[in-house]
N, C-alpha and C positions, 0 to 999 in steps of 0.2 A: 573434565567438565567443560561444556561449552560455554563461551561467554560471548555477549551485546552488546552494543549500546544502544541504550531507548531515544529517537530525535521525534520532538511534536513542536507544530506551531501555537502559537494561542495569541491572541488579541488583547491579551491584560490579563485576563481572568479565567480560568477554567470550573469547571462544574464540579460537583463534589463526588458523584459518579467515575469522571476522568481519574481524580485525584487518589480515590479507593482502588482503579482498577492498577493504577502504577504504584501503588504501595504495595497490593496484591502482588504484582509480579515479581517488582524488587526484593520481600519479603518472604515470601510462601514458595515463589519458584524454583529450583534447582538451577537454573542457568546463571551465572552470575552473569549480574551487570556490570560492568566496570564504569559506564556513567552515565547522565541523563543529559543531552543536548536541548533544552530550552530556546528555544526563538519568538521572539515579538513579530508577530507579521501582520502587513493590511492584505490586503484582498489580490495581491498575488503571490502567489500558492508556490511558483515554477522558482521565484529568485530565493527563497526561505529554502522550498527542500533541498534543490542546488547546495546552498551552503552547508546544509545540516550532512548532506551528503561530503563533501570537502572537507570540513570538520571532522567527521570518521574517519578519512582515510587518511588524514595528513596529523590529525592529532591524538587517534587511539590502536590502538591493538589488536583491537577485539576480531572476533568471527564476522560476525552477525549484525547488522542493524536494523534497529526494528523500527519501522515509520508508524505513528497511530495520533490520530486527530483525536482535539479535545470534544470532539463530540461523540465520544465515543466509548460505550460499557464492553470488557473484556472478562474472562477470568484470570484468577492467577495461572494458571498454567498454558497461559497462551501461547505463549514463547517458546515452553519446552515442547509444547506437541509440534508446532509448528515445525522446531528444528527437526524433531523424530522425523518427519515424514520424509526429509532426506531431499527434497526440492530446492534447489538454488536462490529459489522465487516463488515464495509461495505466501497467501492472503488467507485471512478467515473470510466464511461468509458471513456476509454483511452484506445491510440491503438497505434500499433509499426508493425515493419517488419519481414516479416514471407520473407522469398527467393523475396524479393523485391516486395511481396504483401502487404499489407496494414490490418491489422487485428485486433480483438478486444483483450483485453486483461483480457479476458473472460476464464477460461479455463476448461474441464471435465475430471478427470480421467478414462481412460479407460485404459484395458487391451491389450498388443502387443501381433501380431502372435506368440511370441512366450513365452507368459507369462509373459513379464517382462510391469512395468507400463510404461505408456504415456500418455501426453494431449492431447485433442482436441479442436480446438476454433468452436465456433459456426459461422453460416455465418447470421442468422437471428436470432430475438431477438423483447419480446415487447417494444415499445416506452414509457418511463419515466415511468418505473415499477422497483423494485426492485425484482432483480434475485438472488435466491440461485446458487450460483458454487460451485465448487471444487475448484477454486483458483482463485487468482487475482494480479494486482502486485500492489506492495508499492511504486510506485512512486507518489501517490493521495490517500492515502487510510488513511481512520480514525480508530480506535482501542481504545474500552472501555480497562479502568486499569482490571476490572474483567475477560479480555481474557488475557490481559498478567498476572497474578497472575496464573491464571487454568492453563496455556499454561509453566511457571514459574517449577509449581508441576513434569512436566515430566523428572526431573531429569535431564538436559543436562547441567553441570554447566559449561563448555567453551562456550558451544552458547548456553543460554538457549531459545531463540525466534526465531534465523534466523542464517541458516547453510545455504550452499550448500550441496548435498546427490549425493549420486552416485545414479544411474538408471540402469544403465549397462555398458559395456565396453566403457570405452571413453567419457565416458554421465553422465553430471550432473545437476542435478534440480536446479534454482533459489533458493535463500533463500528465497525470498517472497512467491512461490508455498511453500516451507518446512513447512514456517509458516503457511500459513495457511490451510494445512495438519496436523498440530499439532494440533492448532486452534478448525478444525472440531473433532479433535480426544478426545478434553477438553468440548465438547457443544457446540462450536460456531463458525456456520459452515458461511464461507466467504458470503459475497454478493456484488453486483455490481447496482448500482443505474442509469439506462441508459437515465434518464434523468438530470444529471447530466455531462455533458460533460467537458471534457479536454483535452489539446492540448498537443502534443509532438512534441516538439521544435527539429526536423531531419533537414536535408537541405532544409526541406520543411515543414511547418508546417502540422502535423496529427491531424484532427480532424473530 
């Protein structure tokens, strides 16, 4: 049987949504958990998952850890498909606001007019297949211990998994994109499971 451990940040309080969707898993799922890593965080994102990351590897056993923001609806069996898919690094789809579009959070590196990097999200996508990306976010995403160990090696010992980067003037990259740009740069390169859905809990539920 495979087993996790679940790491989320929250601000004090979580939503009752979040709450059902990790009882759901710990409950209903086949994977055991072996434990749930809780963090208090303000508003940066890079020193929490760092540590939540640290925490897994230096004080549990498990396979698997599974990153998932408390803004965020899952099923129970989130975790087990994920695992099934056999990916190292692999996210459900889940989607957020691009200038008050509605978008995947799917993303490809490509090159700006003027040299410097950018994403792109795609607007179409196979149904319940798993997709190589370039990146993805960590508000649902699973991570084998062997990508944070490889990911580990790259020398970064203030973040060593998730920073924010500069991009250019004014511009700076998610730590979830950093990561899993580091990720792909260790052998293991992100994926995104799109039959796997997940909700983001906005003023309005995205899914």
């Amino acid at each position: 049987m495979p087993d996790a451990v679940i790491g989320y940040l929250h601000p004090g309080e979580v939503r009752a949504e979040f709450c059902a969707s990790l009882l759901g898993v710990c409950m209903e799922g086949r994977t055991r958990i072996r434990t749930v890593v809780a963090l208090e965080s303000g508003p940066n994102l890079s020193t929490g998952r760092n540590l939540i990351c640290r925490n897994f590897l230096e004080d549990n056993l498990a396979e698997w850890l599974f990153m998932a923001d408390t803004d965020m609806w899952f099923p129970a069996d989130t975790v087990d498909r994920l695992i099934a898919a056999g990916r190292p690094l692999i996210g459900a789809l889940c989607w957020s606001l691009d200038k008050g579009e509605r978008k995947p959070t799917m993303y490809e590196l490509v090159e700006g007019p003027e040299g410097q990097m950018a994403f792109t999200r795609p607007s179409d996508w196979p149904e319940d297949e798993v997709v190589q990306v370039s990146g993805t976010g960590a508000a649902c995403l699973l991570i084998h211990r062997d990508v944070l160990l490889a990911v580990e090696k790259g020398g970064d010992k203030a973040a060593p998994w998730f920073r924010e980067t500069p991009v250019g003037p004014m511009s700076l990259m998610g730590e979830d994109l950093t990561f899993c740009l580091r990720a792909a740069a260790a052998g293991y390169p992100a994926h995104v499971h799109t039959g796997v859905k997940a909700g983001h809990m906005k003023a309005q539920m995205l899914i």
